[in-house]
C-alpha positions in Angstrom: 111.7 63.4 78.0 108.8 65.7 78.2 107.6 67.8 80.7 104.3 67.8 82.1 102.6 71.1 81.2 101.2 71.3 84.9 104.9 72.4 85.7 105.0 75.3 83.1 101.6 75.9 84.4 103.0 76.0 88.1 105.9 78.1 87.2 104.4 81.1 84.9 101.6 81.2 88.1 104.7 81.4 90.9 106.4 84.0 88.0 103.4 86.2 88.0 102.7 86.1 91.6 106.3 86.8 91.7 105.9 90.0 89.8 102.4 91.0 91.0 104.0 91.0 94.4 106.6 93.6 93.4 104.4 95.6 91.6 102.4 96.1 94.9 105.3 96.5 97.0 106.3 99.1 94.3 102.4 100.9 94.5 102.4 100.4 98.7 105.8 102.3 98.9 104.6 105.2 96.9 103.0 108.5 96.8 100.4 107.9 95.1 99.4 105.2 97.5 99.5 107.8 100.5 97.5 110.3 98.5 94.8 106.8 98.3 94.3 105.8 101.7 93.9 109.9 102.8 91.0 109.9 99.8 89.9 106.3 101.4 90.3 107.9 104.9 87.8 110.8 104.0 85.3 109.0 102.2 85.0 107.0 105.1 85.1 109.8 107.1 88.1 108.9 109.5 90.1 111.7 109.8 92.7 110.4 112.2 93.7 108.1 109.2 93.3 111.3 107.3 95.5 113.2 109.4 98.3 110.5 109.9 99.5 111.6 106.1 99.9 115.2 107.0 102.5 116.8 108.6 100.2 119.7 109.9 103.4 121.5 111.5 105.3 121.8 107.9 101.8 122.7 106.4 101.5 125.5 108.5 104.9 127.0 109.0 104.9 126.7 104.8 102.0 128.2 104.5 102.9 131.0 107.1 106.2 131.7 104.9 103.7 132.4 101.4 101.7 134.8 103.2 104.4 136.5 104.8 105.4 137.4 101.0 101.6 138.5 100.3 102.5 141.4 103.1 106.0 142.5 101.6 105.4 146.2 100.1 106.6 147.1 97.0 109.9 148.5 96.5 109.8 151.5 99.2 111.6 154.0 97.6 115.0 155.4 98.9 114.2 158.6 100.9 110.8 157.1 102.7 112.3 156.6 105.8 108.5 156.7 107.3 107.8 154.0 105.2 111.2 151.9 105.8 110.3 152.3 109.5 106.7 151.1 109.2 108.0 148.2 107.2 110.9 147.3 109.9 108.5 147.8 112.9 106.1 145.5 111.0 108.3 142.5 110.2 109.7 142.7 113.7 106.1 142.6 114.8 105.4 139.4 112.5 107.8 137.8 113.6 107.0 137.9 117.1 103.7 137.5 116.7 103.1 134.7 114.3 105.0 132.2 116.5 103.1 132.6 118.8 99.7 132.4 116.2 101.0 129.2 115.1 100.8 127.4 118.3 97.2 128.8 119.0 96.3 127.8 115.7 97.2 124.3 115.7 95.2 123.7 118.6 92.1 125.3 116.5 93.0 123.6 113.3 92.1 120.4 113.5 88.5 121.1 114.4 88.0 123.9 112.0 89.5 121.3 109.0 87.1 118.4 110.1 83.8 121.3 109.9 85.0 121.6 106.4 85.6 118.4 105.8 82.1 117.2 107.2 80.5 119.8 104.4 81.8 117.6 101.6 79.3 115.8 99.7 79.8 112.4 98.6 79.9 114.4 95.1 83.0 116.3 96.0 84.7 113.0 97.8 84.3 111.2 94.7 85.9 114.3 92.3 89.0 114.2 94.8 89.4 110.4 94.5 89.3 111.0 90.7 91.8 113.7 91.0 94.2 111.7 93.2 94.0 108.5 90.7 94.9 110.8 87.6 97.1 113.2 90.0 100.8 114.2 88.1 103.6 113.1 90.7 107.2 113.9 90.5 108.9 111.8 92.6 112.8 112.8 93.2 114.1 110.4 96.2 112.3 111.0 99.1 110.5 114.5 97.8 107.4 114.1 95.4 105.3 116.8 94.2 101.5 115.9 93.4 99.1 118.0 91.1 95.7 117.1 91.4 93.4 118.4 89.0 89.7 118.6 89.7 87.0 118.2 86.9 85.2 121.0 87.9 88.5 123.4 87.3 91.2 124.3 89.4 94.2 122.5 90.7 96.0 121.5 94.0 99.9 121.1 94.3 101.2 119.2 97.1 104.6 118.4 98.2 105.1 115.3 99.8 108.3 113.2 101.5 109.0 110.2 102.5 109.0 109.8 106.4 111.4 107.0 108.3 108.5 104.4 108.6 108.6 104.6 104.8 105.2 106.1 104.3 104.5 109.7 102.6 103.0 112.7 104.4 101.9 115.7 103.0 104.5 118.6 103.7 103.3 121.4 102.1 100.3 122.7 100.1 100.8 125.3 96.9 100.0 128.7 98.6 97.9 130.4 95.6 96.4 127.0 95.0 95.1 127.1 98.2 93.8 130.9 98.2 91.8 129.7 94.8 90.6 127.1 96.3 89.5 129.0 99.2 88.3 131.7 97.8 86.0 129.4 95.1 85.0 126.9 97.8 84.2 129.4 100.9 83.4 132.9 99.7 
């Protein structure tokens, strides 16, 4: 008996949307995804979307942590006690101080991130969608780290992980990444 080719027809089309499904569910579960809708979300200008895959908090306290190491002195030599004390008094000041920074800042931050952001030109939005579709991720369980690399030079490395609702959220940004990208974009 012969079958009807209507039924291999029906099957490869239930077998492909079969697959097609778990290839999306695959893509919507992903990093790369997450890097996506925040490019979508600033194209379109919405940065609470925007902000929904950051965790500004880890950002902040990461990025705190890198400069901290920009202030570290070199080696003070042994019989500099001057110099030992300055360096003591100094830590002890950082480290009461920039606690207290951090929450002032994170009031500010927000607003001084959508000023930039509002300076982008639909040039630029389009060069960081580009970078996020070609971005480099290494994904290791719930950790992924994401290079973007922009057209016009430079790069961006971000660390990203996985939070309970299963979406990603940006945890930290590359510290000297960031000073380049500072430095070449504001100064």
């Amino acid at each position: 008996m012969r079958r009807s080719p209507l039924v291999f027809v029906i099957v490869a089309l239930l077998l492909g949307i079969a697959v097609a499904g778990g290839f999306y569910y695959h893509y919507r579960t992903s990093p790369r995804f997450a890097l996506h809708q925040m490019a979508s979300a600033l194209i379109q200008r919405d940065y609470k979307e925007f902000y929904t895959y950051l965790d500004l908090n880890s950002i902040l306290s990461h990025l705190m942590k890198e400069t901290g190491k920009d202030l570290i002195p070199p080696q003070i030599p042994e019989g500099d006690y001057l110099g030992q004390l300055g360096w003591k008094m100094g830590r002890k000041f950082a480290q009461n101080l920039l606690p207290r920074l951090l929450e002032s800042f994170e009031n500010n931050l927000q607003s001084l991130v959508n000023k930039y952001l509002d300076t982008l030109t639909t040039e630029d939005l389009l060069a960081l969608e580009g970078a996020v579709a070609l971005a480099e991720i290494d994904r290791h369980g719930d950790v992924a780290q994401a290079t973007l690399k922009f057209p016009q030079g430079g790069q961006l490395r971000l660390t990203m992980s996985r939070v309970p609702n299963g979406t990603w959220q940006v945890v930290s940004v590359n510290y000297e990444d960031l000073k380049r990208l500072v430095k070449t974009e504001l100064f």
